[in-house]
N, C-alpha and C positions, 0 to 999 in steps of 0.2 A: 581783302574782303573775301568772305568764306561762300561759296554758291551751294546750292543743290534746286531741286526741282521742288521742292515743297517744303514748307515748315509751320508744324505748329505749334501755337503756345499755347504750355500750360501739358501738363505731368500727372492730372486728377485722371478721374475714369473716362472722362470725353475724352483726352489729349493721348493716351494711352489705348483707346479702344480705335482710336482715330491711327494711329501708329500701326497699329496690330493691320488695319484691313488694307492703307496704304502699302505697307511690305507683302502683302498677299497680292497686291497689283504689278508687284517689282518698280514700284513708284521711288526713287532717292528723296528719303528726307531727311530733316531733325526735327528734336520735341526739345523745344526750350522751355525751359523752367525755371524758375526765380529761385526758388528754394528747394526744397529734394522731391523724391516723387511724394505724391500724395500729400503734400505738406500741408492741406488747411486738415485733412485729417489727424495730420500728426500732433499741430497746434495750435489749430482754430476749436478744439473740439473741448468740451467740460469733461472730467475723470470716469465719472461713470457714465458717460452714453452710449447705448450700442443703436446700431442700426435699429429703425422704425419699418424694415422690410425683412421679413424671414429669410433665413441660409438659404433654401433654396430660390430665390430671386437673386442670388448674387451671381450674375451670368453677365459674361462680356462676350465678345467674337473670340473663339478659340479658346477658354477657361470659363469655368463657372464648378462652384461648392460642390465638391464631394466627400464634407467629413459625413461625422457618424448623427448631425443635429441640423437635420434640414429646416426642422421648423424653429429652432433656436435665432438669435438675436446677435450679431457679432460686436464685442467690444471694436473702439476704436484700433486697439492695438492690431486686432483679429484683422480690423479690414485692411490696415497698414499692410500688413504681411502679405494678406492676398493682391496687393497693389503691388508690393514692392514683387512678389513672383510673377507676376503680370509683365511686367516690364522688362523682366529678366532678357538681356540682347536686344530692345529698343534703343535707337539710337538717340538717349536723354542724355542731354549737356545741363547737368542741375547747376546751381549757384548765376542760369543768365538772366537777370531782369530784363524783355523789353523796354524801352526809354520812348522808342519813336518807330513807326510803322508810315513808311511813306510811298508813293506811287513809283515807279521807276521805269524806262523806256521797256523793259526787259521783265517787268513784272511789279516786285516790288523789293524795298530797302530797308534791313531793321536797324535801326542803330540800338546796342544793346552791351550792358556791362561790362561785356566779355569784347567787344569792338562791330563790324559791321559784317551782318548777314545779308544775300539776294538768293530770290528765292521766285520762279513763277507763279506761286500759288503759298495761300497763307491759309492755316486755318487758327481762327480763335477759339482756342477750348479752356477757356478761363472760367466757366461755369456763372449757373445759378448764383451761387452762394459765395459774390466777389465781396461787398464794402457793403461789414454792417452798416443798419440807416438809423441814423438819430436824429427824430426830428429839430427840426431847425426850433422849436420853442425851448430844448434842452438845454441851451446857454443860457436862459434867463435864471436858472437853478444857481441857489448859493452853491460854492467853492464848497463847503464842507462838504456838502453832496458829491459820496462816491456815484460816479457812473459808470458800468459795466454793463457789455453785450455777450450776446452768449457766445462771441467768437473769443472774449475774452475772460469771461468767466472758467473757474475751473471746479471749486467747493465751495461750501459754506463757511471753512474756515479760515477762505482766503478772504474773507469779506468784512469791513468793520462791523463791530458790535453792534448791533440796534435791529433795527425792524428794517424790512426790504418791501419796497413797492416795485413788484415785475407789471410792466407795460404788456402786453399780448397773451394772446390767451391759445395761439394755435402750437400746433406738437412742443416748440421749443419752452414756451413760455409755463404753459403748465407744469413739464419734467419740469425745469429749475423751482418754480414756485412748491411745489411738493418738497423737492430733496433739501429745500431751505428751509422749509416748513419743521418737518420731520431732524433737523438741526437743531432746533430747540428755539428757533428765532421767529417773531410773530410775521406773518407774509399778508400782505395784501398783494391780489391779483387784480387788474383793470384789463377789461376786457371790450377788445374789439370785433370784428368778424370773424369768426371761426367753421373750423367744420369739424362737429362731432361723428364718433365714428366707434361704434364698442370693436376692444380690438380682434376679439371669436363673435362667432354669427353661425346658428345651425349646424354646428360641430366644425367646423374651419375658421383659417384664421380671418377675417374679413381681405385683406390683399388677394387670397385665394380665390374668394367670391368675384372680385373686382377682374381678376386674371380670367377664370372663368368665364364672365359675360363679358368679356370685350372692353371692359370699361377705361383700361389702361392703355389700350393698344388702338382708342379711339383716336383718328387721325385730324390733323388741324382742319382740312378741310370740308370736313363731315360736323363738325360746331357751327353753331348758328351767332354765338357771338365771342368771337377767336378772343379779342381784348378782354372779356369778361374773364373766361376761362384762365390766362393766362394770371389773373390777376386776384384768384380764387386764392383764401391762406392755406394755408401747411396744412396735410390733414393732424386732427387732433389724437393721435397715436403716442404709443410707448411700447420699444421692445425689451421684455423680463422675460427672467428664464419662466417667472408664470401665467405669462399671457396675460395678466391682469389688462383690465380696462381704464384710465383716467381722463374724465373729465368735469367741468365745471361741478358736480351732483358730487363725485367723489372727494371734490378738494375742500367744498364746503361741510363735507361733513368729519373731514379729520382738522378745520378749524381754522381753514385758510379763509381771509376776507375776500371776498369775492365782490366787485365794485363794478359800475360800466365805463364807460371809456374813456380818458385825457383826451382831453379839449385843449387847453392852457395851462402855462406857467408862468404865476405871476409869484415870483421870490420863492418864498419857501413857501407857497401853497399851489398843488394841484386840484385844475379847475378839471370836475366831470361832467359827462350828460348822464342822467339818469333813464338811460334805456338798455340796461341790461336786461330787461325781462323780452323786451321787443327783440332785440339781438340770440337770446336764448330761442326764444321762435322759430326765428328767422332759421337757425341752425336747425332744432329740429324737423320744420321743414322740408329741408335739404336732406338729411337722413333718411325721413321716410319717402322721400322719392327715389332715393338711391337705391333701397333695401327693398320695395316691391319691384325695382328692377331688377336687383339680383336673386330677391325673390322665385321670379319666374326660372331662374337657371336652377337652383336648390329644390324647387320642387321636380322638375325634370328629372334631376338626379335621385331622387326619393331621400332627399336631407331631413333627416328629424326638423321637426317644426319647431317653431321659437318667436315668440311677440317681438317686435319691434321695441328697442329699449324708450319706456316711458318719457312722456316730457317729465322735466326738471319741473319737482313743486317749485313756485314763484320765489325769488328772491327778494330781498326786503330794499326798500326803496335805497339807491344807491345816495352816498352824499355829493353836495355841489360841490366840495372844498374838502378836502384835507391838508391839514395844515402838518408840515411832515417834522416838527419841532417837537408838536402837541403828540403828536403820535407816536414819538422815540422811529424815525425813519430814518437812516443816515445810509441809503443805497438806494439807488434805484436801479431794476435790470430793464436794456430796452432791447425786449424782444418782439421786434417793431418789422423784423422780415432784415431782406436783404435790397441792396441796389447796385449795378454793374459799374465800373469806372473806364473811362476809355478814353484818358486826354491822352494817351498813346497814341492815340490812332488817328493819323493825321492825312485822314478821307473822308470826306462827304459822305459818308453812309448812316448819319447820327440824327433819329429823330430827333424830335421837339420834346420829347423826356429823355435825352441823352443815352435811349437806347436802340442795338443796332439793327437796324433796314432789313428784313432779309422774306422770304421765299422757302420754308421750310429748308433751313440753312444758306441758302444760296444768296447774297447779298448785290447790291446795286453794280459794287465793283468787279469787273472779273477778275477771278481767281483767288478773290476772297473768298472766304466762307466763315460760318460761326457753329460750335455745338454745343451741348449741354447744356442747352437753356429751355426752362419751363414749355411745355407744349412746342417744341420746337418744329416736331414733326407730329409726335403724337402726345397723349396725356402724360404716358412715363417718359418723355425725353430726356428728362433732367435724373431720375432712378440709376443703382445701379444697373438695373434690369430693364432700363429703355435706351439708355442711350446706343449702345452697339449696334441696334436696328439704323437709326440712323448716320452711324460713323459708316456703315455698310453701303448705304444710299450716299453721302457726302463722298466717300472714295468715289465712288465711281463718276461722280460729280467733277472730281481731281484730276482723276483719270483722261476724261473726254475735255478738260480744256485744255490739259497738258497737250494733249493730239492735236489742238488747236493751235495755238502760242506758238510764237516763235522760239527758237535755244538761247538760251540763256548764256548772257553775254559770260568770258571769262573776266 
């Protein structure tokens, strides 16, 4: 059995930012990791997506972008790179799957691919963006019916012939519904809550606005309804090299069908509500309370003035049924968000949604912790540009229970 004083799981930008501020403490760990570093980057990702956050937000403890394209958009490969030199002399043992996380007199016990690790302190940095979620009504779907997520999507020509119905409508769902559009294939989009967001605003790029007034670096316990927030969709963004903006307005008018939301699936027909127009509201809404808040910072700074981007003309009434035969549909993408898995983890710390217990990281058990999850400490927890603030706070967290704890058995 292999000891040290700490170990995290997982090789993404938590598990690795996490790494970086533990060796800055003189803390002995490992970073286990299933697959290589950064690996859902490597192959969870579709061909063309680059980062939805400008070069210059790509900032960890100790590194952050200094090419020549601060306000540029990094391909996957782009962020790969900056990952894999991130980690450069981290002590990552790639190819270890955790199997089993369990209590031990001494801390705790991982049994894992590579055989058995203890350790006084664990941290999970398995992220946000663990197990696409397909709703459970998606098995009623004929067998002919391809299903793809966008963790397993990659183009439009990896996809059968016919028409594509994309489920969600926030950052992911849009991109793909576009570049399958723009395929030559007919796209229907079903949409559910979203957050619209044009992606320039008064000459910056909107994140810069949001940077600016604090809106990012909002802390969990400054929200009035933490579970709300946490559970807010993807902002509705795309990064190109030209800033272009995309949402529900732009996608209807290069000829994508634009639907409201899956209800049910009974065989080969998707049952909707017809409240897209309500849903469209509801989002702008939300917009224009966010933009007379960043508002007030753009005029401070004397930002050339700019309307708030219009509501969306009305949408034409959505239908109750699409029958996906009739309609030549032989795909469906669910970009339906993400959900965490953790039958690993074999501790009491697991709400009643099967997610885990924690204290702006700090969890039930001692010497647990978790990172890189949505609002974890603050709004950008889960960013590449939030999570470092708090692997920062979580070390020191490591730190002071390790002072605690007894040494760790040999």
């Amino acid at each position: 059995m292999r000891t040290t004083d700490a170990i995290v799981i997982g090789a993404g930008q938590a598990g690795l930012a996490m790494s970086h501020c533990l060796a800055a403490r003189g803390i002995d760990h490992l970073v286990l990791e299933r697959g290589r570093v950064a690996e859902r980057w490597r192959s969870e990702r579709w061909d063309s997506l680059r980062l939805l956050t400008p070069n210059w937000m790509t900032r960890l403890p100790g590194r952050s972008y200094r090419g020549a394209d601060p306000d540029g958009f990094m391909t996957m490969p782009e962020v790969v790179g900056f990952l894999d030199g991130y980690a450069a002399g981290a002590p990552v043992e790639s190819g270890v799957a955790v199997r089993a996380l369990h209590p031990a007199l001494f801390g705790y016990r991982l049994e894992t691919s590579a055989g058995t690790f203890a350790a006084r302190a664990v941290v999970v940095a398995t992220g946000q963006c663990d197990l696409p979620h397909i709703p459970a009504m998606a098995a009623a779907l004929p067998k002919a019916i391809r299903q793809v997520t966008p963790s397993s999507y990659r183009n439009p020509a990896a996809l059968p012939p016919g028409g594509v119905l994309v489920v969600g409508a926030s950052a992911s769902g849009v991109q793909i519904a576009e570049e399958i559009h723009r395929s030559g294939r007919p796209v229907t989009l079903a949409v559910g809550r979203h957050t619209r967001l044009p992606r320039r605003w008064r000459g910056r790029d909107i994140l810069d606005w949001m940077d600016r007034a604090g809106v990012l670096d909002e802390r969990a316990d400054e929200v009035r309804d933490l579970a709300a927030a946490r559970a807010q969709p993807s902002l509705q963004l795309v990064g190109r090299p030209d800033h272009a903006s995309i949402d529900l307005g732009t996608l209807r008018a290069i000829g994508v069908r634009v639907t409201g939301r899956v209800v049910a699936v009974d065989g080969p027909r998707i049952l909707q509500r017809d409240d897209l127009n309500e849903t469209t509201a509801a989002a702008q809404r939300t917009l224009d309370r966010l933009l007379a808040r960043l508002g007030a910072v753009a005029d401070r700074e004397g930002a050339p003035r700019e309307a708030h981007p219009a509501p969306l003309r009305p949408f034409a009434r959505s239908p109750r049924r699409i029958d996906l035969a009739a309609d030549g549909i032989r795909t469906i993408v669910w970009a339906t968000g993400f959900r965490r898995g953790y039958a690993w983890l074999r501790l009491p710390v697991l709400d009643a949604a099967g997610e885990i217990r924690h204290r702006g990281g700090v969890t039930p058990a001692p010497g647990l912790f978790v990172l890189g999850l949505r609002f974890l400490r603050r709004r950008n927890s889960n960013f590449l540009d939030g999570v470092g603030a708090d692997a920062e706070h979580l070390a020191g967290e490591v730190l002071a229970h390790l002072a605690t704890s007894g040494r760790l058995a040999a």
